[in-house]
C-alpha positions as CSV (number, residue, x, y, z in Angstrom):
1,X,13.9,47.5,-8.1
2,X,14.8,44.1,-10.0
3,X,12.5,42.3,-7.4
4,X,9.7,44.0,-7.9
5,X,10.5,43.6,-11.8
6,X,10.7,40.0,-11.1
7,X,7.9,39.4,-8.8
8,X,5.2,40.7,-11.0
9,X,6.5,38.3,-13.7
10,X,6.1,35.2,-11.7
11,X,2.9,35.0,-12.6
12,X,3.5,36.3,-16.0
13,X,0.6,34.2,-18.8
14,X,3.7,33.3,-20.9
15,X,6.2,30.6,-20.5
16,X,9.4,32.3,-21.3
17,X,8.8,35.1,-19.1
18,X,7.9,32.8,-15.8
19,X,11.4,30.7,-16.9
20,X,13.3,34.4,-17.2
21,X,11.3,35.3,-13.8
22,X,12.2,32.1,-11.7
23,X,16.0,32.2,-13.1
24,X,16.7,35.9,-12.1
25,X,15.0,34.9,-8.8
26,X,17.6,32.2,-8.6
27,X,20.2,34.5,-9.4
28,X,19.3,37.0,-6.8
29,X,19.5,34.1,-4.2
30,X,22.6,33.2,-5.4
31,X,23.9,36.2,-5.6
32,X,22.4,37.9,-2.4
33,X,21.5,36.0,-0.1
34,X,20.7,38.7,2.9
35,X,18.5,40.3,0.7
36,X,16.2,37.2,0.8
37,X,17.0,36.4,4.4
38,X,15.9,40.7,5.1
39,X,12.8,40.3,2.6
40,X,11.9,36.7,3.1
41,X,7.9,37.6,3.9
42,X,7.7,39.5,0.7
43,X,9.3,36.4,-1.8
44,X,7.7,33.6,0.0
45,X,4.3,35.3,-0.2
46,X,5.5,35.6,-4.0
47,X,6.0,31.9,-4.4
48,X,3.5,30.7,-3.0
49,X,1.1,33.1,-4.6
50,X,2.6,32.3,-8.2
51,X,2.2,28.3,-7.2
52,X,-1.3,27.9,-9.1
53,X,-0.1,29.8,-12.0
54,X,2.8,27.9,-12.7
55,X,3.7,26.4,-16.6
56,X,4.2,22.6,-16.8
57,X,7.6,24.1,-18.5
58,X,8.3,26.3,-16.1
59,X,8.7,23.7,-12.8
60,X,11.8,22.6,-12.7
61,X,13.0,26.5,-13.2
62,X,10.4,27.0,-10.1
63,X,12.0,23.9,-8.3
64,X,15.8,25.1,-8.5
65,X,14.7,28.6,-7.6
66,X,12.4,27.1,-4.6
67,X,16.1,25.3,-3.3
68,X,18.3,28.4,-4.3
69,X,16.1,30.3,-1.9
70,X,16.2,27.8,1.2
71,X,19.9,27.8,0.8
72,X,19.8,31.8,1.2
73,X,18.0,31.4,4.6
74,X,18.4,31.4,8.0
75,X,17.5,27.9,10.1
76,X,14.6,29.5,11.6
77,X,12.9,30.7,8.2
78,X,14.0,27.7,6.6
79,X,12.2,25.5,9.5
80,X,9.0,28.3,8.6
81,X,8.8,28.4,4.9
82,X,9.2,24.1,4.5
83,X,5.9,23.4,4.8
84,X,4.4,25.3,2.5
85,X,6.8,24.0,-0.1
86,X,7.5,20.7,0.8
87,X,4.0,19.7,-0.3
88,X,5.0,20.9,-4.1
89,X,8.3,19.4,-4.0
90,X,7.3,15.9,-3.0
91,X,4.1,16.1,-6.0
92,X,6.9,17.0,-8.0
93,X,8.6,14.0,-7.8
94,X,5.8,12.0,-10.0
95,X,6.0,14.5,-13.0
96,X,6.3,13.2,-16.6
97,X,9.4,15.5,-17.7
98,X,12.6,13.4,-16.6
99,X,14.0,16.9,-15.8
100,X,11.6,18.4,-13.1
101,X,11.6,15.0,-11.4
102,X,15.5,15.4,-10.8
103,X,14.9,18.6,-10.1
104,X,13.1,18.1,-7.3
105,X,14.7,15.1,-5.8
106,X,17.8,17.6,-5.9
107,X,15.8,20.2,-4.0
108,X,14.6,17.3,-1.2
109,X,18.3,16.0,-0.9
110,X,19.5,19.9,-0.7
111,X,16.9,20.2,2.1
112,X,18.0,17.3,4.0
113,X,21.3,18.2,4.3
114,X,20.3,21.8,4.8
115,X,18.6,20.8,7.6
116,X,21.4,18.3,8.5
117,X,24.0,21.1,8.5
118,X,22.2,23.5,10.6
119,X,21.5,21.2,13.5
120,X,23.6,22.0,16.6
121,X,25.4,19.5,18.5
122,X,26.4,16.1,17.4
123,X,25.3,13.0,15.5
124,X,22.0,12.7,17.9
125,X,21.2,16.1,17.0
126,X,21.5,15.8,13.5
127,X,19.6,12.2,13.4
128,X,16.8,14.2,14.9
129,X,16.4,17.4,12.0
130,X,16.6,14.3,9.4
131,X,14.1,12.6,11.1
132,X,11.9,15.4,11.4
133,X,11.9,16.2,7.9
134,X,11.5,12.7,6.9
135,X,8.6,12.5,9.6
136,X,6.8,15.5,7.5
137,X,7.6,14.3,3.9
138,X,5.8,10.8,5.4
139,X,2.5,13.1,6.4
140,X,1.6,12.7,2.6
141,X,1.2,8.8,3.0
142,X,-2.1,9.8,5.3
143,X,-3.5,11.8,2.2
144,X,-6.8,10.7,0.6
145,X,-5.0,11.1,-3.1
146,X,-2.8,8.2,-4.3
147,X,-1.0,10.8,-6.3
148,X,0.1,12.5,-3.2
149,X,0.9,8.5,-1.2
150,X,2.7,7.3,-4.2
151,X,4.6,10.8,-4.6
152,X,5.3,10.5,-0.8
153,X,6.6,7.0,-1.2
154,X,8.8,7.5,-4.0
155,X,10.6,10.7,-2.3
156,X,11.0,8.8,1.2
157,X,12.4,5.8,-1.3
158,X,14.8,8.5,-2.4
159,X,16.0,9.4,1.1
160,X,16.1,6.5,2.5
161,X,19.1,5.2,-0.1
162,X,20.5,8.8,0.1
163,X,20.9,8.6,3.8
164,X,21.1,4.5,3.8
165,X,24.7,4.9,5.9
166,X,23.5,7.3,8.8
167,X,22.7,4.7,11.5
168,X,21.1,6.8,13.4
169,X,17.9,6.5,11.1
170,X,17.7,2.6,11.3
171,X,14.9,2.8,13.8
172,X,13.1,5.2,12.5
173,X,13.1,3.5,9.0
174,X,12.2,0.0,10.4
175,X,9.3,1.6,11.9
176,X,8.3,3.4,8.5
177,X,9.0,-0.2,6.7
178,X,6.3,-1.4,8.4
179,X,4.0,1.0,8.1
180,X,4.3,1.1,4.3
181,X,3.8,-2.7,4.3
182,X,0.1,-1.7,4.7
183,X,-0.4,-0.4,1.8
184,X,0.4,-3.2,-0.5
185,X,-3.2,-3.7,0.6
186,X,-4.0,-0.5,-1.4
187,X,-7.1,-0.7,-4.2
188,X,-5.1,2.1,-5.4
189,X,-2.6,0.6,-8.3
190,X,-0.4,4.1,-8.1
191,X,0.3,3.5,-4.7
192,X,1.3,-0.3,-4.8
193,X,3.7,0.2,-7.4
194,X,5.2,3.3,-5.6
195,X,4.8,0.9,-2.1
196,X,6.7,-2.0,-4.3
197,X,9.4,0.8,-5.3
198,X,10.1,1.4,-1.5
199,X,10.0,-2.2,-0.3
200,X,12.9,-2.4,-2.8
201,X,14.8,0.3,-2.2
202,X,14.6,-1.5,1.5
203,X,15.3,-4.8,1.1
204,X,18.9,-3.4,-0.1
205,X,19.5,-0.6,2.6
206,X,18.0,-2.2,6.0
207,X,19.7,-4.7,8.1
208,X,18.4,-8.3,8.0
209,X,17.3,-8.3,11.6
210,X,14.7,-5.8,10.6
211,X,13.4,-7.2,7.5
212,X,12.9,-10.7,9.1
213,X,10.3,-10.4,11.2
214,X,8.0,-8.5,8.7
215,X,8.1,-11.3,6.5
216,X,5.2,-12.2,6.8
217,X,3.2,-9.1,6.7
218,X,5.3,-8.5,2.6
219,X,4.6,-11.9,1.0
220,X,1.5,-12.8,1.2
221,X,-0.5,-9.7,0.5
222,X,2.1,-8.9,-2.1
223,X,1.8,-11.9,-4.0
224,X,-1.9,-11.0,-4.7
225,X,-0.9,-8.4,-7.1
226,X,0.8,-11.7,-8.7
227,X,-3.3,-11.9,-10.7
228,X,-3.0,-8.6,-11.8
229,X,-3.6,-8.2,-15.8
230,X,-0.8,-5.3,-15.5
231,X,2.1,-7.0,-16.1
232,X,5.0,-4.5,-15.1
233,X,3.7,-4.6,-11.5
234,X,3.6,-9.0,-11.6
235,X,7.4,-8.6,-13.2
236,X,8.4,-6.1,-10.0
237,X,6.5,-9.0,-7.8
238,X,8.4,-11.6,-9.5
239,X,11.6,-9.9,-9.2
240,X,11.0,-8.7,-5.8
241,X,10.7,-12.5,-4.6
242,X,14.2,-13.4,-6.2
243,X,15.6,-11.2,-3.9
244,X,14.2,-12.2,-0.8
245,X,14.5,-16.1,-2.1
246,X,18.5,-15.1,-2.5
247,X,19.0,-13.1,0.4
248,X,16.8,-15.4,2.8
249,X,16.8,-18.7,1.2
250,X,14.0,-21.4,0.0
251,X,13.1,-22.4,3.2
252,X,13.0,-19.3,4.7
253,X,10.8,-18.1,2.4
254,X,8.2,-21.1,2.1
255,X,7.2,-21.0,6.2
256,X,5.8,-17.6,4.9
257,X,4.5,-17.9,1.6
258,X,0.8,-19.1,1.3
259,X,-0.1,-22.4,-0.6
260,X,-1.4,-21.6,-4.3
């Protein structure tokens, strides 16, 4: 009785009621878990339906109701109902209230470990859910909006430091390193700064041995952003180049810098 109360005001026209909605959804996931694992169908259908509908204030009540209900579920409707949500979580990440951005990093980290928890067998195994997830939170870099790359970007950024001691993931992140390094050829400005974001958040998580060799595919088509008139991305150049000057050294760092 107190779902179908709820449900119909998920997509209620007024803010309060869509906050009051989304928290006693929370609640009841909370609360009673097997009641979402036994009607599962019914709420995703609910969330997903009330997606469109959804108050700017009313998103990061959505986003800790969206991770209350994955932590209710089995590891085979978890695995079911990600996609559809992962999409919103990751977009998530570039909205303007401070709040629903932390909300929804939480919610990603919560998955990860979710999914980290609930693989069977050892380190190997668990290396391999982590990767999965990280492989479908990467599909948004082949997107056509730089909205949905730099959002993308910005969440795998997130992971990557979250999960920077699991060694397991090294290979995996040097080969998504160097895909990324592609995109500092971007027209899109969105999507280099969230690219230069990433790059950092690498330079201070990845061994040396796999940085090295992609020198030369970061400097040079990084340092023509150096001409932009924007100058919070020349600063992030600038600063950028410190640290590779200081964890490389000068000499290092002229054999792959092009002349002026």
């Amino acid at each position: 009785l107190l779902w179908r109360a709820v449900r119909a005001h998920l997509s209620h026209s007024e803010v309060l009621m869509q906050k009051k909605a989304y928290k006693a959804l929370a609640a009841i996931a909370e609360a009673h878990p097997s009641f979402v694992r036994t009607n599962i169908d019914d709420v995703a259908a609910a969330i997903v339906a009330a997606a469109p509908l959804c108050h700017t204030a009313c998103k990061r009540k959505r986003l800790v109701c969206m991770h209350a209900i994955c932590l209710s579920l089995s590891p085979a409707q978890l695995a079911a109902l990600l996609p559809s949500l992962l999409g919103e979580v990751v977009l998530a990440t570039k909205e303007p209230n401070v709040k629903t951005r932390a909300a929804a990093y939480d919610v990603l980290l919560g998955l990860a470990e979710i999914v980290e928890k609930n693989a069977a067998g050892g380190d190997a195994e668990r290396a391999k859910a982590l990767t999965e997830l990280l492989v479908t939170v990467a599909a948004g870099l082949a997107g056509k909006s730089p909205h949905m790359m730099s959002a993308s970007l910005l969440a795998l950024a997130r992971m990557l430091y979250s999960f920077r001691a699991n060694s397991a993931l090294v290979r995996f992140y040097a080969e998504l390193y160097e895909t990324v390094l592609t995109l500092l050829n971007h027209k899109a400005q969105e999507v280099v700064r969230a690219t230069i974001v990433f790059i950092k958040v690498a330079l201070s998580t990845l061994p040396l041995e796999v940085v090295r060799p992609l020198l030369p595919q970061l400097v040079p088509p990084m340092l023509t952003w150096c001409n932009n008139k924007h100058s919070h991305l020349k600063y992030q150049v600038r600063y950028l180049m410190e640290r590779l000057v200081k964890r490389f050294g000068m000499h290092e760092m002229t054999e792959v810098t092009p002349e002026a």
